[in-house]
C-alpha positions in Angstrom: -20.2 -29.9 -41.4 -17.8 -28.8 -43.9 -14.6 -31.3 -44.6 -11.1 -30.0 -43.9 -8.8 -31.6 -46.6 -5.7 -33.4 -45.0 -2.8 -32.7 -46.6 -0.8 -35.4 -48.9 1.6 -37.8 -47.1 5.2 -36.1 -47.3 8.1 -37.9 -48.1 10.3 -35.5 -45.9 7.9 -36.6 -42.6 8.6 -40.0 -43.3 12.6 -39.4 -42.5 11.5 -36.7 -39.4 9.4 -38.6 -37.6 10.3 -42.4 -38.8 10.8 -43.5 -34.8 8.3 -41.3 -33.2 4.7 -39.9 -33.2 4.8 -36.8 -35.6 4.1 -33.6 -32.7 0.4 -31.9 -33.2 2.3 -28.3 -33.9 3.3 -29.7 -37.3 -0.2 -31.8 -37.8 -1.8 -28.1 -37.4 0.8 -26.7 -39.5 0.5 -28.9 -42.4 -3.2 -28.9 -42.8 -3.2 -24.8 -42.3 -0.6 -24.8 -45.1 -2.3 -27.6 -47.0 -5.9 -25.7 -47.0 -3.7 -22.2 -47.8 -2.2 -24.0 -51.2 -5.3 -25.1 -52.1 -7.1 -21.5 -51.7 -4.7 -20.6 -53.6 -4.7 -22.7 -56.0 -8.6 -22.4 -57.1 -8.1 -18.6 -56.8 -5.5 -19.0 -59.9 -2.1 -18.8 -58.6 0.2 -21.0 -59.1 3.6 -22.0 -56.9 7.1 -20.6 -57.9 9.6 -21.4 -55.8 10.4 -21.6 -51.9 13.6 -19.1 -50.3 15.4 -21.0 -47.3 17.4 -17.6 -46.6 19.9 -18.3 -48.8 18.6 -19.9 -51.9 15.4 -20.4 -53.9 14.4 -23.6 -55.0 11.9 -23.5 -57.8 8.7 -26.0 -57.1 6.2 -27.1 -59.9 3.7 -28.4 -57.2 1.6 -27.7 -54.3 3.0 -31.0 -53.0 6.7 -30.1 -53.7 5.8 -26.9 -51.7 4.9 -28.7 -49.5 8.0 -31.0 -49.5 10.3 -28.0 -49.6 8.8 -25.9 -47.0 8.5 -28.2 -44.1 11.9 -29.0 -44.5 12.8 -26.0 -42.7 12.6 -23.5 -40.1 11.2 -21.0 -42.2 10.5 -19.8 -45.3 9.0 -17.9 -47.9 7.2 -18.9 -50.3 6.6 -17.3 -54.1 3.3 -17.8 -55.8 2.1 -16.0 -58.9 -0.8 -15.5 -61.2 -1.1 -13.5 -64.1 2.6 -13.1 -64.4 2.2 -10.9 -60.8 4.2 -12.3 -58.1 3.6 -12.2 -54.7 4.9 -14.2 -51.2 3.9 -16.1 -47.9 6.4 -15.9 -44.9 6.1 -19.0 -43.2 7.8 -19.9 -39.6 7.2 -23.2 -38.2 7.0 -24.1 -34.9 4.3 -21.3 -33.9 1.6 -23.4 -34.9 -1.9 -21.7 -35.9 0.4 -18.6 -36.3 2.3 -20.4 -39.0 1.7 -17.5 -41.6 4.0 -15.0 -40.5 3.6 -12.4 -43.4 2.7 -11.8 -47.2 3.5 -9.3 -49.5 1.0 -6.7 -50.0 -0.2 -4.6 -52.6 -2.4 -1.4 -52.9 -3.3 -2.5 -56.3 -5.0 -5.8 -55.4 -5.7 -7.0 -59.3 -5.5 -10.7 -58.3 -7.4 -11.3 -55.3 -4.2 -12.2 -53.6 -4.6 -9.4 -50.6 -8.5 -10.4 -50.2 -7.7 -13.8 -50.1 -5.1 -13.5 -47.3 -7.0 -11.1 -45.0 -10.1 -13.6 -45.4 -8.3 -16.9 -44.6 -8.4 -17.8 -41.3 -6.1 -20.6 -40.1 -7.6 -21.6 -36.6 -10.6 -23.2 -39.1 -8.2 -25.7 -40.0 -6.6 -26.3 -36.4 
């Protein structure tokens, strides 16, 4: 049986759901994220920064990612590798279907296009 890694405690889900039980949608949605980041991560990218709609917010972590991006509604989220940038659309609230969108290219010289089309987020469900 293979071990889905939980993702890190977040500072921002200690203020969201300080009185009551934190709702499975965002359980689901965190460890799809979570196991996305770190896909990511071994595959070489690295995070840039997350866009609320109106500003970007640079982020040095995976965890700060994190921070950031379940903070809002949606988002998108910049990663890059090889000095190529590329981006996630996240909307939360739709649960396994928390991936909206990605950038893609024709010229797939990262992996990032392969890596998306093979990750599957009802594995982490």
């Amino acid at each position: 049986m293979k071990c889905i890694p939980v993702p890190p405690a977040l500072k921002i889900n200690e203020v969201l759901y300080k009185n009551r039980e934190m709702p499975v949608h965002v359980r689901v949605e965190q460890r799809i994220v979570w196991n996305l980041m770190l896909a990511l991560k071994a595959a070489g990218f690295e995070p840039l920064r997350v866009n609320d709609g109106d500003e970007n917010t640079r982020v040095n972590t995976w965890k700060a990612a994190m921070e950031r991006l379940f903070n809002l509604d949606d988002a998108i989220f910049s990663v890059s590798k090889n000095n190529t940038g590329f981006w996630i659309k996240f909307v939360f609230g739709n649960g396994i279907d928390v991936v909206s969108d990605y950038s893609y290219s024709g010229r797939d010289t990262e992996g990032f296009n392969k890596l998306m089309d093979e990750f599957k987020p009802e594995l982490f469900a």
